[in-house]
Every structure is written in structure tokens, then in C-alpha cells.
VEXPA-582548 format. One record per residue (C-alpha): x, y, z. Coordinates in steps of 0.25 Angstrom, whole numbers, plus 2048, in hexadecimal, padded with zeros to 3 digits. Each point is the difference from the previous one (the first is absolute). Example, Ala and Ser with C-alpha at 12.3 -4.5 7.8 and 13.67 -1.06 7.14 Angstrom:
// residues 2
8317EE81F;80680E7FE;
END
This chain:
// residues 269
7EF841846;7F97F4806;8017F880D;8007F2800;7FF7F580A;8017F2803;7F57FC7FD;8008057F3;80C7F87FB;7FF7F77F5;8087F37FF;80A7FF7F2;7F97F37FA;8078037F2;80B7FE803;80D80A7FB;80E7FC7FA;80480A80B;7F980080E;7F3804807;7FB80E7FC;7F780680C;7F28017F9;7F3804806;7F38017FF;7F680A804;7F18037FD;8017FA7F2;80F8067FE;80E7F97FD;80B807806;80E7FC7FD;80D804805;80C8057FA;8097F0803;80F8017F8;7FE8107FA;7F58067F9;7F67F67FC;7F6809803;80380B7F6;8037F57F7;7F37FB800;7F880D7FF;8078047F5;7FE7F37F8;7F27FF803;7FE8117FD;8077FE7F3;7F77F47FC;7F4809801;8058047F3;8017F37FA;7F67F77F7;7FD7FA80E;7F1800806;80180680E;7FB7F4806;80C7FA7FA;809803809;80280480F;80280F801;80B80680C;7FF80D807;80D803808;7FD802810;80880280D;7FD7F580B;80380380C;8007F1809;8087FC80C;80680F802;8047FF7F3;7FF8057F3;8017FC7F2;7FF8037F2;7F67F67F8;7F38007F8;7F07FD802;7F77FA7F6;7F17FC801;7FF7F0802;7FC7F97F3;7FC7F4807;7EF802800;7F57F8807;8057F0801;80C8017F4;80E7FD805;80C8027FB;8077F27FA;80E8017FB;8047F87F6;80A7F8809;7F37FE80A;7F87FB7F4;80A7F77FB;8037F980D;7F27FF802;7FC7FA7F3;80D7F77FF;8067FF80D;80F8057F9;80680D7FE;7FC8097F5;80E806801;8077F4800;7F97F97F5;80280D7F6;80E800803;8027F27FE;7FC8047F1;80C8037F8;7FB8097F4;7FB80D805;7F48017F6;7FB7F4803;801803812;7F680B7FB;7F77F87F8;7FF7F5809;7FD80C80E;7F58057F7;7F97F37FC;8017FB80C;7FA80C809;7F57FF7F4;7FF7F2803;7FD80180F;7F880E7FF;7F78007F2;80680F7FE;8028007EF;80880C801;80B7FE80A;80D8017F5;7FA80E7FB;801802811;80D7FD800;8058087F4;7FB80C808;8077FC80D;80C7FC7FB;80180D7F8;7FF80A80D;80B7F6805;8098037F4;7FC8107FF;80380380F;8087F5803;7F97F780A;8097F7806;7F67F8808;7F77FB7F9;7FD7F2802;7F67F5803;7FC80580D;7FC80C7FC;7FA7FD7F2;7F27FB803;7F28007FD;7F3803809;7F67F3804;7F3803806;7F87F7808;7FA7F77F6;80E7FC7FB;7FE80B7F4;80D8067FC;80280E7F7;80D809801;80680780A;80480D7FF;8108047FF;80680180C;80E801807;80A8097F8;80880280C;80D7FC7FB;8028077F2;80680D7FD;80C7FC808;7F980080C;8087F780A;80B80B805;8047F880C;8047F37FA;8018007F1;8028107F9;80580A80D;7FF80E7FB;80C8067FA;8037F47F8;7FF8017EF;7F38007FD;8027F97F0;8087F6807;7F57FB80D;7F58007F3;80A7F57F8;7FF7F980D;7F17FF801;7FB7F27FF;7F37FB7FD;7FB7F3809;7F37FC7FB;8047F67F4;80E8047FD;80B80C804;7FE8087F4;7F580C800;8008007F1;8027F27FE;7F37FE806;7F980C7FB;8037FA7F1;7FC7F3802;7F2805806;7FE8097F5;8037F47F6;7F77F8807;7F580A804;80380C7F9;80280F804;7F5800809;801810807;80480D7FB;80480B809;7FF80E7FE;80780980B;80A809800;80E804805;7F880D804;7F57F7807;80C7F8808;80680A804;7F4809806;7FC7F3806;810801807;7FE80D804;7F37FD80A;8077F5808;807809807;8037F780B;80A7F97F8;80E807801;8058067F0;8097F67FE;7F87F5801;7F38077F8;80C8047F5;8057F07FF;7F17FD7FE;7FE80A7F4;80D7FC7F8;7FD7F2802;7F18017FA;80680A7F5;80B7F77FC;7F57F67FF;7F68077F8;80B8037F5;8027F1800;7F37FA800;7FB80D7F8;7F87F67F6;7F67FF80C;7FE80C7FF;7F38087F9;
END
């Protein structure tokens, strides 16, 4: 466990679909609390998983659960290294838009009627602005951890790339799976309910409400861009650690990715 304070509070300037998660930060260490269920558990075993994927480490932001005690109180939530090194910030892609345009990047994809092409045009336009080659091949690999655990907040504040000082962009690693796996027990899937049927309800946000839908179209436009290779056996040893999660929820989790792994099995080495 670790105690935080006041002065280790970070303002949310990415902002959620669903409120202001207490985030800190601390010698070089994000901490994040537990908001509308068990993000926390959600994002370590994502991002654990993903060690066994075709993913680079630096690919990706890596979580390991942790207790924080702030305030007299105590909560259940994850730590991870900051990213962010030397004069590099993080620049979503709404921020970026904004900034380049002076409109919505949000608004402006929506306003596209055919879903293939509110991809097309987000990709070139953010290789436009940045001078990254590759960001369609990013995107494939975001939006298929979206679909395989189900993240349902994924959208343009909290896609984005890194900018140092001297206006040079590369990519940013992938952050904020927070809401997938049926995460969000206090507003959208309360335990006790039918799991099969809160996982129908799942919607995507970033360019449509479909998790496949958007998975096929980035795969048709930037093809199958990440394998992954673990386990049922590797989910649920990763379960079995996170103790401080309470059985029912840790077994949600595990039939949710296992259901998931029989239907996306083609990803799979």
C-alpha cells in the first residue's frame, strides 16, 4: 500500500465519458484509483496479457495493481512508470486537431457518414499534422485490444501521440484500458447481472458503436497488425494474484477474456 497526498494529485486533462478518476503522481509513478468498479484490475491484466503479444514493450503502458491510502481512505487502483521523458508531452488527438484546425476532431469524424472513410480521413489527418508514416498500422493495434477486452472508452482524448520541444512527434505508448472487461459495476454492468448479455451491450466510441465493425475495417485498411499469444492458464494465474479484488468480480473478468479468446481465436498464435 501507498500513501498519497495533496500535493500529489494530478488534474484529468483527458477527459472521460464518465467523470474524474483520482490520478497521482509520485517520484516518476502514476497512480490511479479504482472510479466506477474495478479499473484497476482491468488495466493490469490487459496490459500483463499484452506482454504476450507481438507488441514491443515500449508499446504499451504497463499496470501493477496497488492499494492507496489518501484522505483516510483506501482504494483499490494500479501504478505504472510515466511514459512521458525529458521535454515530450502527451497530445491527444482532439488537442492536436483543435490546435491545428481550431474544430473538433470528434465532431468532424462523426459528421462523416460511411465509417471506413471517419477512419481514413482520422489517420490521414493525424499523419498530416504529425509526419508519423505509420499511424493506420497504430490504430489497427489500438483498436484490436478495444475489441479483444472490450474497451469501451476509447476515444479522441485518449488516443494521442508524444511532441517533444522542437515540434517533433513519434508515437505514444497505449494507455487507458480502464473501462473494458466490464469494468463499470456502478453505472453500466452491477455484478450479479448476465454476463453474455452486459458483453452484447458493450459499445465501442472511437469511430462507430461496433467493436468488430471497427476492428474489420482497420484490418481492411491496415491489416492484422498484432498476434497475441497467452493463455487461459496465463489469465487466470494473473487473477489469482490480485487478491484484493473480491471472487466474483476476478471470475467475471476471466469468463469475459475466455469468451473473447474463442471469438477472436484468429489473433491468436
Amino acid at each position: 500500500m501507498v500513501e498519497l497526498f495533496e500535493q500529489d494529485i494530478r488534474e484529468n486533462d483527458r477527459q472521460s465519458s464518465k467523470g474524474n478518476q483520482l490520478k497521482w503522481q509520485n517520484g516518476g509513478i502514476w497512480y490511479k484509483a479504482d472510479y466506477t468498479g474495478y479499473e484497476g484490475l482491468a488495466e493490469y491484466v490487459i496490459s500483463h496479457l499484452l506482454l504476450k503479444s507481438t507488441l514491443e514493450s515500449e508499446e504499451f503502458a504497463l499496470y501493477d495493481l496497488e492499494q492507496i491510502r489518501y484522505k483516510n481512505m483506501v482504494y483499490n487502483g494500479v501504478k505504472s512508470e510515466n511514459f512521458v521523458k525529458g521535454d515530450w508531452q502527451i497530445i491527444t488527438l482532439e488537442r492536436l486537431f483543435k490546435s491545428f484546425f481550431d474544430e473538433s476532431l470528434y465532431k468532424v469524424v462523426f459528421r462523416i457518414a460511411d465509417h471506413e472513410e471517419r477512419l481514413h480521413f482520422l489517420v490521414n489527418q493525424v499523419e498530416r499534422v504529425t509526419g508519423l508514416t505509420k499511424f493506420g498500422a497504430y490504430m489497427n493495434k489500438l483498436l484490436t485490444i478495444d475489441a479483444l477486452f472490450l474497451n469501451e472508452d476509447r476515444h479522441m482524448h485518449n488516443i494521442a501521440v508524444l511532441m517533444n520541444g522542437e515540434g517533433e512527434f513519434t508515437y505514444c505508448p497505449i494507455f487507458d484500458q480502464g473501462e473494458g472487461l466490464l469494468s463499470d459495476t456502478t453505472m453500466e454492468y452491477p455484478l450479479g447481472g448476465d454476463t453474455v448479455d452486459y458483453m452484447r451491450e458493450a459499445r465501442a466510441k472511437t469511430f462507430c458503436n461496433s467493436f468488430d465493425h471497427q476492428l474489420d475495417i482497420s484490418e481492411k485498411l491496415y491489416g492484422r497488425q498484432m498476434k497475441l499469444a497467452f493463455t487461459k492458464k496465463d489469465v487466470k494465474e494473473l487473477l489469482d494474484a490480485a487478491t484484493i479484488y473480491p471472487e466474483a468480480v476476478r471470475k467475471r473478468v476471466e469468463d469475459v477474456i475466455c469468451m473473447q479468446m474463442g471469438k477472436y481465436g484468429y489473433l491468436f498464435d
